[in-house]
N, C-alpha and C positions, 0 to 999 in steps of 0.2 A: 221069711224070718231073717235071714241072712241079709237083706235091703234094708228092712228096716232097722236092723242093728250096726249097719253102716250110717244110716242118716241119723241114728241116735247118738252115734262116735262125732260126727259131724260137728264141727263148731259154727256157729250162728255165724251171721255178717255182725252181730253188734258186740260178740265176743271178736270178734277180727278185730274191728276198731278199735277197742278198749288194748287187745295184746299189740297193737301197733300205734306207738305215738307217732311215731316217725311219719305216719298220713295224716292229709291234712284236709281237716273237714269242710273249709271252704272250699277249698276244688269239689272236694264230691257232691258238696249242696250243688253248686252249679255245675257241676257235669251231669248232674240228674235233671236239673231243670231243664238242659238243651240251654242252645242260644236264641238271645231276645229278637225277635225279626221286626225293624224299622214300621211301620205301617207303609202302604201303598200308597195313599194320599194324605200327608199330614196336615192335620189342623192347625196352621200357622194364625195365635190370636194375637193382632197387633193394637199394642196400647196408645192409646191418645194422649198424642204430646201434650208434655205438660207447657201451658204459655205463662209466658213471664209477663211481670207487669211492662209496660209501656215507657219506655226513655222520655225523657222530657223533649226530646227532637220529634220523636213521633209524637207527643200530643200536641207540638207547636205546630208542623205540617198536616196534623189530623185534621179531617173535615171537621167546621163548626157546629156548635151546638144552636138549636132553637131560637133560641135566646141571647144570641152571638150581638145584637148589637142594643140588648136591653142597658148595660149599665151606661151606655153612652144616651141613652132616651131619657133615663134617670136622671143623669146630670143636668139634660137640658132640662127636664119640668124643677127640676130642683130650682136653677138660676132663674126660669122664669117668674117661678112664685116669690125669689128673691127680689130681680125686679120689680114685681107686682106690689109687693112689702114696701119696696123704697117708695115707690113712686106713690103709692096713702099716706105715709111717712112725713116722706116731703111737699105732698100736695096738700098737705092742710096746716101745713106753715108748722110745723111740731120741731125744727132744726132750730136751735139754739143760736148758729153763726149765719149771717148775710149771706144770701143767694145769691145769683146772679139776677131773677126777675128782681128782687129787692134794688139793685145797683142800676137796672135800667132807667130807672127813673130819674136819674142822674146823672144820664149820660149825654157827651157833647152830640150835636149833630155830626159829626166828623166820625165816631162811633158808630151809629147809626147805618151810616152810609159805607161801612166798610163792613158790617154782618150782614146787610141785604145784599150788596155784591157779591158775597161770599156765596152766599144761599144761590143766587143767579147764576152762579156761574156752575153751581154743583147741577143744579136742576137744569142747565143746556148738558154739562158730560152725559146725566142720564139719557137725554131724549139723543144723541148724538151717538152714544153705545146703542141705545135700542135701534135706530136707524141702520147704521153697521152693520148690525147682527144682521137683521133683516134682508140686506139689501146683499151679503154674504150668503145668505143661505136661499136664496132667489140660483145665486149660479151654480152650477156645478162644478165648476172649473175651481173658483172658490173655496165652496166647502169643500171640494175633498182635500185639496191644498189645508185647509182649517184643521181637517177631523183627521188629517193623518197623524199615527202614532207614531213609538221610539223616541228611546232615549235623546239623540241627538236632536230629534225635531222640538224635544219638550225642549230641551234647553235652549236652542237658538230662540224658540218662544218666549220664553222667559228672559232672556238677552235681549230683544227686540222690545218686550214691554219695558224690561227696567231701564235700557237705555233712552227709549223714547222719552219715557218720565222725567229725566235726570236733566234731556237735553230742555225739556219742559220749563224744567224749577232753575237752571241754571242761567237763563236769559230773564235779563230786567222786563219787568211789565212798565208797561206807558199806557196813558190813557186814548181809545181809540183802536182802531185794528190793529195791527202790528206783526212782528215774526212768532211774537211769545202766544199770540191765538192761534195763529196758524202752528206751530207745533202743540197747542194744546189738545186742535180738534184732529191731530195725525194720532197724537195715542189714542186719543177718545175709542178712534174708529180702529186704530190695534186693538184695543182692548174689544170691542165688539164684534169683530171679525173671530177672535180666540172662544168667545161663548157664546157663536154661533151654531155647533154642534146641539145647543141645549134647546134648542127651536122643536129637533124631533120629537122631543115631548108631549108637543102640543098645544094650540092656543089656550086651554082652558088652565091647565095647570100651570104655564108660565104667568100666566092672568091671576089667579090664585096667588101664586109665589110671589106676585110682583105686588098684592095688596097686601099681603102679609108682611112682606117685606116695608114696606111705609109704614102701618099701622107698631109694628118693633121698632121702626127707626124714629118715628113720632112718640113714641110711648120713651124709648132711651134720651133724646133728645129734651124731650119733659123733665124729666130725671136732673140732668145734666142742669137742666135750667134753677128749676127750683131748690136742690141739694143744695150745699154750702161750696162759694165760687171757686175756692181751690180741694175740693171731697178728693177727688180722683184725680185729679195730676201727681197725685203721689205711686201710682201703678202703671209708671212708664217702664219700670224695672220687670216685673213680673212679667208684663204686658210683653215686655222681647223676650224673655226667655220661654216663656207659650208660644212665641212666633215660632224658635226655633222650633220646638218640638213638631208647630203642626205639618212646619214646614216640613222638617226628617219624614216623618209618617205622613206625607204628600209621597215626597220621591220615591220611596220604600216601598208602596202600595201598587209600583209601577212596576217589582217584579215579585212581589209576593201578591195574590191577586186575591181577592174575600172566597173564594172558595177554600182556604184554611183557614184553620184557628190562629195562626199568625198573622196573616192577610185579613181576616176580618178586624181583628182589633185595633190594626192599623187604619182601617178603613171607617171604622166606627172613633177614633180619636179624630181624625180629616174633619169626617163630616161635623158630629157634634161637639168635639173637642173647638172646631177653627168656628162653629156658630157662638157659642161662648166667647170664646176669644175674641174674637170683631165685635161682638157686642159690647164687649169692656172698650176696646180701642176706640169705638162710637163714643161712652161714655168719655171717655179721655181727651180725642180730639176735639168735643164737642167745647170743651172746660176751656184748652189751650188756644181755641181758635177766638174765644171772648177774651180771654188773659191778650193775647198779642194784640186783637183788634182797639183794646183799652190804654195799654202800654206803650205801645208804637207811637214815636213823634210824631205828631201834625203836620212841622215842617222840615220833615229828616231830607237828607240828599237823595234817596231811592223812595216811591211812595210806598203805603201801602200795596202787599200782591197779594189780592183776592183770589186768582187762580192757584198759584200754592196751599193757600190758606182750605181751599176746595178739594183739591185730589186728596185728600187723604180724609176726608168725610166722606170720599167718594169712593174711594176704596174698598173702605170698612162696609159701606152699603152694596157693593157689588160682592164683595166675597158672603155677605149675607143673603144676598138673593142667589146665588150658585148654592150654596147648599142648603136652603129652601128649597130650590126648583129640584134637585137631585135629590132630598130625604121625598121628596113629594113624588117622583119621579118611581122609589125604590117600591114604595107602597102602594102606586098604583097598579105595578106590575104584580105584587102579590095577589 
């Protein structure tokens, strides 16, 4: 009796709290709860970076796509069917102003005799470069002296052809042997010896490239003939500023390499940008080498230089067949 009328006097714990503000009920929540113990092994979940878009640096060094060197295939079937156009165009007499087939028939013998020179002498650099090449890639000593790369050996290359050429065009022609043939058949055979490398290809594909190559330069040549006699000596302008370019994205290509998207599209304006390009320069020199052969005095103080009047239809025909034989070259390896 006496216990239980003591626990009955007794105040509650909830009557404590209520006559005591002065405690404070978040301590006692958590001192009743005990303290929170770490886990042993904690589940550490780590989130997957979030990736940002791509700098324009990184998609310019980024490997190419598929299709890396389609719009430069483009262009070339573009100009070819443009070609193809001119040449029904012009070959069924549809030009309003005189051709040059029209003017032949009116030309002195003197005329005459200075475009088949001309033609002669383009058609000895060719068989003179392919001899070169040939007889270059026979050695070993040679070709590797040819096929070596770097900077400084491309230049001194390119130093060696344009100097040769210059020493070429710079000396009077005379009728007869002379110095001026004998430095024409020294770059000839520069110039064969530098695209000699292109032999490893293989017979069949330079043989390919090299009919292709006539049948474009016969097909532009047409062109040139039948069109109206000054069409295209008005794109000497255009014509140098594409040289620049192809020429930048030539050098360029030599440390950025087609394994990037910078590198390819450099590599894809070389190739199909400079096949373009040399085709117009065909159409142009084709035009000015009739204008000069026409115009030229009969009986001026320096004759007629059909070898001048040559390298540079000869040119335009070799940088044609280099990137023939190498588009041909990139596809056979696919």
């Amino acid at each position: 009796m006496l216990l239980r009328l003591a626990l009955s006097k007794a105040p509650s714990s909830c009557q404590l709290l209520a006559k005591s503000p002065k405690l404070n009920l978040s301590l006692v929540r958590n001192y009743a709860r005990g303290p929170v113990r770490p886990p042993r092994n904690p589940v550490i979940v780590e989130r997957a970076p979030v990736r940002s878009q791509p700098t324009l640096k990184e998609k310019l060094m980024g490997p190419p796509s598929a299709n890396a060197f389609s719009l430069g295939k483009g262009a070339a079937a573009g100009a070819a069917a443009v070609g193809l156009g001119a040449l029904c165009y012009y070959g069924v007499g549809m030009g309003k102003h005189t051709s040059i087939a029209d003017n032949a028939i009116m030309w002195p013998q003197y005329v005459k005799e200075r475009i088949q020179s001309t033609y002669a002498f383009f058609g000895g650099s060719c068989l003179l470069t392919a001899a070169s090449a040939a007889a270059v890639f026979r050695s070993p000593r040679l070709l590797s002296l040819a096929s070596r790369g770097g900077f400084v050996w491309t230049l001194a290359s390119f130093a060696l052809v344009i100097g040769s050429g210059a020493v070429t065009r710079s000396i009077q022609y005379e009728k007869g042997l002379g110095p001026k043939h004998l430095a024409w058949a020294v770059h000839c055979a520069l110039l064969g010896a530098m695209i000699a490398p292109l032999c490893f290809l293989g017979g069949p594909i330079l043989t390919r490239a090299a009919l292709y190559t006539g049948g474009i330069a016969g097909g532009l040549s047409t062109i040139a003939t039948c069109a109206p006699n000054d069409k295209f000596l008005y794109m000497g302008g255009p014509l140098a500023i594409g040289l620049g370019l192809v020429f930048a994205s030539s050098l360029a290509s030599m440390w950025l390499p087609p394994t990037t998207m910078l590198g390819a599209g450099l590599a894809s304006m070389s190739l199909y940008g400079g096949l373009i390009l040399f085709s117009g320069f065909l159409l142009y020199d084709t035009q000015l080498l009739v204008r000069r052969a026409e115009v030229y005095p009969e009986y001026a103080y320096a004759p007629f230089d059909p070898i001048n009047a040559s390298m540079s239809i000869y040119m335009d025909v070799l940088n044609i067949f280099i990137r023939i034989a190498t588009i041909m070259g990139l596809n056979h390896r696919k």
